[in-house]
RODO-2510 file (C-alpha; in nm, 4 decimals, decimal comma):
residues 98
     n   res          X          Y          Z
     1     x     0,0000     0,0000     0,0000
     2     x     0,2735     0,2166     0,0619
     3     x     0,4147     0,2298    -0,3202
     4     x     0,0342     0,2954    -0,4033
     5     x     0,0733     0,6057    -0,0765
     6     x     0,3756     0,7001    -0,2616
     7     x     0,2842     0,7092    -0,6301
     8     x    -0,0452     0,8964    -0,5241
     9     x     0,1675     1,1722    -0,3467
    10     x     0,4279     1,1934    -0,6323
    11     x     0,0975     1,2382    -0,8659
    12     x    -0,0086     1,5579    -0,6162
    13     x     0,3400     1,7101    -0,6413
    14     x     0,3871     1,6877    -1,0051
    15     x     0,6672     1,4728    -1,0236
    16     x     0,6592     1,2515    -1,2977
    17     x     0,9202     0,9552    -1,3072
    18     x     1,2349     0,9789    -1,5301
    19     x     1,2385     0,6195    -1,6887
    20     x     1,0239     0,3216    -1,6685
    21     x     1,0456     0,0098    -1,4621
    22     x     1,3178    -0,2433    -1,5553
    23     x     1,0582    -0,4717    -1,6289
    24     x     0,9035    -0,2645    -1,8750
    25     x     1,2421    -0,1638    -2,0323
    26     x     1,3084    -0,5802    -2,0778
    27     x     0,9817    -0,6087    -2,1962
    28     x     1,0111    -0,3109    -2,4234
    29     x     1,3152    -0,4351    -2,5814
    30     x     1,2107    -0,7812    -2,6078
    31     x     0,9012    -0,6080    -2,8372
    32     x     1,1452    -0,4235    -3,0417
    33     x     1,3858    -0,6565    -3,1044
    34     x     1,1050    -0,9344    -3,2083
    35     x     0,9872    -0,6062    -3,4567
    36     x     1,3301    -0,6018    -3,6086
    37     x     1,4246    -0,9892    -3,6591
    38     x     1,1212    -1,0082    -3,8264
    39     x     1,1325    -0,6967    -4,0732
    40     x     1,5028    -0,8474    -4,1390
    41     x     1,3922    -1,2190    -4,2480
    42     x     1,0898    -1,0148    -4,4664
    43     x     1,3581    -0,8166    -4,6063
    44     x     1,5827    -1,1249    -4,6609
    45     x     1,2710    -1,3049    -4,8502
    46     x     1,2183    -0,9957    -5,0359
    47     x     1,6495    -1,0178    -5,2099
    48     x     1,5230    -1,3776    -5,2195
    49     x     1,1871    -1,3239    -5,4056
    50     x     1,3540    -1,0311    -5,6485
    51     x     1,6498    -1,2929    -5,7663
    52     x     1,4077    -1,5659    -5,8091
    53     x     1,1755    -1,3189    -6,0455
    54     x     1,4705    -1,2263    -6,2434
    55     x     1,5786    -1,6031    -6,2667
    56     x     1,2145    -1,6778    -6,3880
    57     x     1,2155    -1,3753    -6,6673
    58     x     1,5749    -1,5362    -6,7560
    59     x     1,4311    -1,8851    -6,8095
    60     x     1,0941    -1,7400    -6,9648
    61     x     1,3138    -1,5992    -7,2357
    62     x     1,4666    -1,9419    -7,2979
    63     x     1,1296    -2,0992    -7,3313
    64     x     1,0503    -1,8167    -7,5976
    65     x     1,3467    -1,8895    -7,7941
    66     x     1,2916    -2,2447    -7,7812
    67     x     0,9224    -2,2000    -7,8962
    68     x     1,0120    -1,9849    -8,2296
    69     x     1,2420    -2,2721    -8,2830
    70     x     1,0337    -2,5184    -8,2186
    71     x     0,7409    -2,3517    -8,4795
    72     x     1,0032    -2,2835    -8,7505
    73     x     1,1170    -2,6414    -8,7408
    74     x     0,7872    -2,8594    -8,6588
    75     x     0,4395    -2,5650    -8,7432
    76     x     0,2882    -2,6103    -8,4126
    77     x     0,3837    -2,6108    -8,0610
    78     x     0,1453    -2,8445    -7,9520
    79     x     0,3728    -3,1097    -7,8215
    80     x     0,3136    -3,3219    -7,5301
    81     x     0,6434    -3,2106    -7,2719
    82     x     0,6038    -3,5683    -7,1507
    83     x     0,6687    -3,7873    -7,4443
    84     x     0,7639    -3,5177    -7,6663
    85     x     0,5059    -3,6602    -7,9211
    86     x     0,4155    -3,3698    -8,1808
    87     x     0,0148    -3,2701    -8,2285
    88     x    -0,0813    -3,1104    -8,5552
    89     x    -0,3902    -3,0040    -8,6300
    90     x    -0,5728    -3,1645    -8,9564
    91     x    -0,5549    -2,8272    -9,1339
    92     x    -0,1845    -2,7926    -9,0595
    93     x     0,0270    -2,7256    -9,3718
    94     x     0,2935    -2,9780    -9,1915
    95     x     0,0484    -3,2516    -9,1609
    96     x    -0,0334    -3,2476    -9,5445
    97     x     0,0612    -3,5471    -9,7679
    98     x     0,1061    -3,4129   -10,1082
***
């Protein structure tokens, strides 16, 4: 009762305390340092995430020059990636028996 007696008269006299309870300062810290390991792994996913989009633009472009080789060579790119068995359509040019 006498920290309550105390605080109360502090309160009357205006006196305001100067820093917070060790508790609250391990407590505090504890908070903020949670905050900050966190925003560091988001902004390590985020270096992760940006190399991994440029890695997939990279490997789209591959694809692309695969495909325009793949049409100049066969007429279609409907080709099963499994068995790499070629599907051309009946009114395909390539699939015409002269």
């Amino acid at each position: 009762m006498s920290k309550n007696t105390s605080k109360m008269i502090k309160e009357l006299k205006g006196i305001k305390p100067e820093i917070i309870k060790k508790e609250e300062l391990t407590r505090l810290r504890e908070i903020v340092g949670a905050i900050n390991e966190n925003k560091m792994g988001i902004g390590t996913l985020e270096a992760q995430k940006h190399s991994l989009i440029h890695q997939l633009a990279a490997i789209n472009e591959r694809l692309t020059v695969m495909q325009d080789e793949l049409m100049k060579e066969y007429g279609t790119l409907d080709i099963d990636i499994n068995t790499g068995e070629i599907k051309y359509n009946e009114n395909d040019e390539a699939n015409k028996k002269d």
